[in-house]
C-alpha positions as CSV (number, residue, x, y, z in Angstrom):
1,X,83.2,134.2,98.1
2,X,84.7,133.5,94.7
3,X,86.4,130.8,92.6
4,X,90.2,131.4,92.1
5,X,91.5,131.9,88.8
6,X,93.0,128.7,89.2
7,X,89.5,126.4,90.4
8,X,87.6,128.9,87.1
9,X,90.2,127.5,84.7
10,X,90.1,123.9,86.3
11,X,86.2,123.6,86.3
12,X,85.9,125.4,83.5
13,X,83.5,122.9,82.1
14,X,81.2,123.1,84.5
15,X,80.9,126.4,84.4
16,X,79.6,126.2,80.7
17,X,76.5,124.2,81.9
18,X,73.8,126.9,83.1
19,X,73.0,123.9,85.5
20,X,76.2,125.1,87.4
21,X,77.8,127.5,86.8
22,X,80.3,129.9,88.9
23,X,77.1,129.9,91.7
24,X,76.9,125.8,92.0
25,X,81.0,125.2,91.3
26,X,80.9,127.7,94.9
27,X,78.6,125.3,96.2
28,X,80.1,122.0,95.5
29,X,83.3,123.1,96.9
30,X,81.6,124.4,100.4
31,X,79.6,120.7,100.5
32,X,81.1,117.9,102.7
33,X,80.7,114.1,101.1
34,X,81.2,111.1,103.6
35,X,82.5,107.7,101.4
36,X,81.9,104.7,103.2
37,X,83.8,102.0,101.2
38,X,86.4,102.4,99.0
39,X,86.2,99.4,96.9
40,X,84.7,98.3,93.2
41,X,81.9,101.3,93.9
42,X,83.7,103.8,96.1
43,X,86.8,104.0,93.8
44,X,84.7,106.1,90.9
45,X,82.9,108.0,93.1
46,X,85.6,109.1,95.0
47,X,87.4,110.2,91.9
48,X,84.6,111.5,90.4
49,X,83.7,113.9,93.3
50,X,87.4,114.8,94.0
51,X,87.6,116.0,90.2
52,X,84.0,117.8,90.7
53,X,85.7,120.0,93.7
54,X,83.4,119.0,96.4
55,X,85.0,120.5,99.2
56,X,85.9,117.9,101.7
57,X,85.7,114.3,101.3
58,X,85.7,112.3,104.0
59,X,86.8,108.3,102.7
60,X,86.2,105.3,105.3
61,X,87.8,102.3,104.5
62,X,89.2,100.1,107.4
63,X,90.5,96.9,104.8
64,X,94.0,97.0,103.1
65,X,94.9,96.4,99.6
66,X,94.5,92.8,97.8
67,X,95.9,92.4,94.4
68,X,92.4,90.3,93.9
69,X,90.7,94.0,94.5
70,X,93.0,95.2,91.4
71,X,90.2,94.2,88.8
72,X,87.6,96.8,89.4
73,X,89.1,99.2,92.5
74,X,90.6,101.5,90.0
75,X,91.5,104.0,92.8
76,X,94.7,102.0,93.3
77,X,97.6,100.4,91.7
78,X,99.8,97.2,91.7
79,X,102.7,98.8,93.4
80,X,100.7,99.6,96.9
81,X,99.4,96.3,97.1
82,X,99.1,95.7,100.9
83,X,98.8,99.3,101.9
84,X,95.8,100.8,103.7
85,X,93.1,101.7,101.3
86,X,91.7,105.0,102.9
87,X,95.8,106.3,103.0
88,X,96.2,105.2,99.9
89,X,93.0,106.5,98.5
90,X,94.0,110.2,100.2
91,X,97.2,110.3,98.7
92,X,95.8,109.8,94.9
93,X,93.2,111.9,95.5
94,X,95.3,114.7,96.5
95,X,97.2,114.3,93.2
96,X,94.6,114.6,91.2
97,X,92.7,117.6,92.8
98,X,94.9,119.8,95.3
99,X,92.1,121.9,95.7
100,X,89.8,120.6,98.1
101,X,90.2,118.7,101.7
102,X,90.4,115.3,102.5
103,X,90.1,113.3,105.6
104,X,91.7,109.2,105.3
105,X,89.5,107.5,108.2
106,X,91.1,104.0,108.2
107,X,88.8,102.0,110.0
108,X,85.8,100.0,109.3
109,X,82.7,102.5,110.7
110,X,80.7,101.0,113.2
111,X,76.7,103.1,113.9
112,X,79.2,105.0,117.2
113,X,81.8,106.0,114.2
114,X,79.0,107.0,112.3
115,X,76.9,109.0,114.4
116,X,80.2,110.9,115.1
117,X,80.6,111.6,111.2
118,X,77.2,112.0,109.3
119,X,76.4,114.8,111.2
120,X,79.8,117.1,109.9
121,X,78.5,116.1,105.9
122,X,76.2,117.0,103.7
123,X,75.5,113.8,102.0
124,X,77.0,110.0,102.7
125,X,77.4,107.7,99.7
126,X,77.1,104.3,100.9
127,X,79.4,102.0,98.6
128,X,80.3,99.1,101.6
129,X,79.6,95.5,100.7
130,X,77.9,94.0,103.7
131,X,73.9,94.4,104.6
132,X,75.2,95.2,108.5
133,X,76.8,98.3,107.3
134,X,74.3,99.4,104.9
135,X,71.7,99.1,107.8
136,X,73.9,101.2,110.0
137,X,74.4,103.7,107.7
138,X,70.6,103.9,106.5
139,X,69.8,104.5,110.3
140,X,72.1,107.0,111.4
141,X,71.4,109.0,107.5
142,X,67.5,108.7,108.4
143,X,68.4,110.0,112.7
144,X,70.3,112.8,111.2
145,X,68.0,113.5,108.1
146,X,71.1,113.4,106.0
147,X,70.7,112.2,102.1
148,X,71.8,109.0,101.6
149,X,72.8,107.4,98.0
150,X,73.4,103.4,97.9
151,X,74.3,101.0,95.3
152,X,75.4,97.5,95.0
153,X,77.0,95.3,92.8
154,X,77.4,91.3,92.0
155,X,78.0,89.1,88.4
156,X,76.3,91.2,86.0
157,X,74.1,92.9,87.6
158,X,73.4,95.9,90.1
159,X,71.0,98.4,92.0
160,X,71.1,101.9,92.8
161,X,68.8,103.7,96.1
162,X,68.9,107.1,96.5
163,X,67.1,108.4,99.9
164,X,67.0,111.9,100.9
165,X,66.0,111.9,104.5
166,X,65.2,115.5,104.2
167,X,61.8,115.0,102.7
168,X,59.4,113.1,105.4
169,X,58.3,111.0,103.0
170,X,61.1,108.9,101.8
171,X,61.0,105.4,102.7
172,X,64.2,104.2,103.9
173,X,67.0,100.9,102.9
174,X,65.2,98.9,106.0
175,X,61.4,99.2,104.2
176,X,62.8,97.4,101.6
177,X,65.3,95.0,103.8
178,X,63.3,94.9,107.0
179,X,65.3,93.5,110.5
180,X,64.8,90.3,109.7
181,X,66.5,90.3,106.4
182,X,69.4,87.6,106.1
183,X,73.1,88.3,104.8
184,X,73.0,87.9,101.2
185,X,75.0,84.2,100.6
186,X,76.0,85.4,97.2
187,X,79.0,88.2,97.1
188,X,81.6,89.3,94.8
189,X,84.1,87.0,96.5
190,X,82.4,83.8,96.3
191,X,79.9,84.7,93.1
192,X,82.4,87.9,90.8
193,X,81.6,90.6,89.6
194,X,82.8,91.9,86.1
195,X,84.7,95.1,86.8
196,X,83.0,97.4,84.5
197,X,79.8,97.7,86.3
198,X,80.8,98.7,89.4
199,X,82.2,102.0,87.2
200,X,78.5,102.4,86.0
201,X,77.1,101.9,89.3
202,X,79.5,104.0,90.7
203,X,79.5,106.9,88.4
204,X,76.0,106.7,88.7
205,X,76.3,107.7,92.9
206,X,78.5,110.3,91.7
207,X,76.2,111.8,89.2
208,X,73.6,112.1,91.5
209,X,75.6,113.5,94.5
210,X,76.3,116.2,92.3
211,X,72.5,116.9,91.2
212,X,72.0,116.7,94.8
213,X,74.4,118.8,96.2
214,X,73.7,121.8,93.7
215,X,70.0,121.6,94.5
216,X,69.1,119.8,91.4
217,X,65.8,117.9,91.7
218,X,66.2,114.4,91.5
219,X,64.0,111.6,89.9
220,X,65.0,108.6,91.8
221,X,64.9,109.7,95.4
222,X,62.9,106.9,96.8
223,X,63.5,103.9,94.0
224,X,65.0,100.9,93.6
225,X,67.1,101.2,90.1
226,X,68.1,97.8,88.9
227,X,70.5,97.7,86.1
228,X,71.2,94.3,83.9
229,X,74.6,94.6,82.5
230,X,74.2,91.7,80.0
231,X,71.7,93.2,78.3
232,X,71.9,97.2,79.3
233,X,69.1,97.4,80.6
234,X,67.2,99.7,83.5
235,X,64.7,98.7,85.1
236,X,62.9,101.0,88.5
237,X,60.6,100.2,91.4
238,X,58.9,103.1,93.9
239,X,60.1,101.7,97.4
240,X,57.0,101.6,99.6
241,X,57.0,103.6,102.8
242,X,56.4,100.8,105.7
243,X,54.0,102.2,108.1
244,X,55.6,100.0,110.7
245,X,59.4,100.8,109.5
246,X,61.2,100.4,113.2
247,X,63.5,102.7,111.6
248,X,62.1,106.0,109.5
249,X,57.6,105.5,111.1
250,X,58.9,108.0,113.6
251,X,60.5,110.8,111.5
């Protein structure tokens, strides 16, 4: 298999970059990405990926459009205010990269939905805001041994996971949030969020899915990244494996 003439001229930067080349362009554009979210987070990465040629992109999103979601969801626009994110999200995504496949599944994913859809992909990008989600997701990733990259998002500051189930080892989202972890009270619609961080934090998912995906080795897998936006600042933690992890002790 080849790159068109078309995909060599459109990619042509990364095919400068020995990291890529015409070898990795083929193989970002045979991988299969599954979005959950398409909010503050899920609005880069999905444009970021789409431009990248990853094949197909699968983009869960069961909400509508808010004009209070305008500030930082920079996948949409004023005009299709009310509309049905993942539709919406499809049809700019097509504009901008013709090339590759997308799939708008308009619905909120529940560990059923899931279990039907992780297994198609090669990676899932969790950008949802709710810890219910997040826990689904980390537990059908970790049944399926399917890489998983997180992030999150509130006021000024944010966190970035990456865990590839692939390598025993990994410790999973519930060692760090075990079952009895609470709902964070504090969210972006009661506390803000400053729109420009959720473009860091998202960029950042994408950057790695694209490591990732090419084979690159990655220096996070298994950390907690915590960025401080007031003050540009990184900070990273080595999650610990729980022994007694109800979810990833029995890998």
């Amino acid at each position: 298999m080849m790159l068109s003439d078309r995909e060599k001229k459109r990619y042509s930067r990364h095919l400068l970059l020995a990291d890529i080349g015409e070898a990795g362009q083929l193989k970002l554009s045979q991988s299969k990405v599954l979005i959950v979210g398409l909010g503050g987070l899920g609005s880069p990465v999905a444009l970021y990926l789409a431009a990248a040629g990853i094949g197909k992109l699968l983009l869960a999103d069961g909400d509508s459009l808010d004009i209070t979601n305008l500030q930082r969801q920079i996948l949409f626009d004023t005009d299709s205010a009310g509309e049905q994110k993942a539709e919406l999200a499809e049809e700019r995504l097509s504009g901008l990269n013709p090339e590759i496949e997308l799939e708008a599944i308009d619905q909120a994913l529940t560990e059923e939905d899931l279990e039907e859809y992780v297994p198609e992909v090669d990676l899932v990008l969790d950008c949802s805001d709710n810890l219910k989600t997040r826990k689904a997701v980390n537990r059908v990733c970790v049944s399926q041994g399917t890489p998983l990259l997180s992030a999150a998002a509130i006021r000024w500051e944010g966190h970035l996971m990456m865990f590839d189930f692939r390598q025993p080892e990994t410790p999973c989202y519930e060692c760090l949030y075990p079952p009895n972890a609470a709902e964070p009270v504090l969210n972006c619609s009661t506390s803000g969020v400053v729109g420009p961080l959720l473009g860091i934090l998202g960029s950042m998912q994408a950057l790695e899915a694209i490591k990732l995906l090419l084979g690159m080795k990655s220096d996070i897998n298994g950390k907690l990244m915590m960025f401080d936006g007031k003050h540009h600042q990184w900070q990273s933690f080595r999650i610990q494996k729980n022994p007694s992890c109800p979810v990833c002790n029995t890998r």
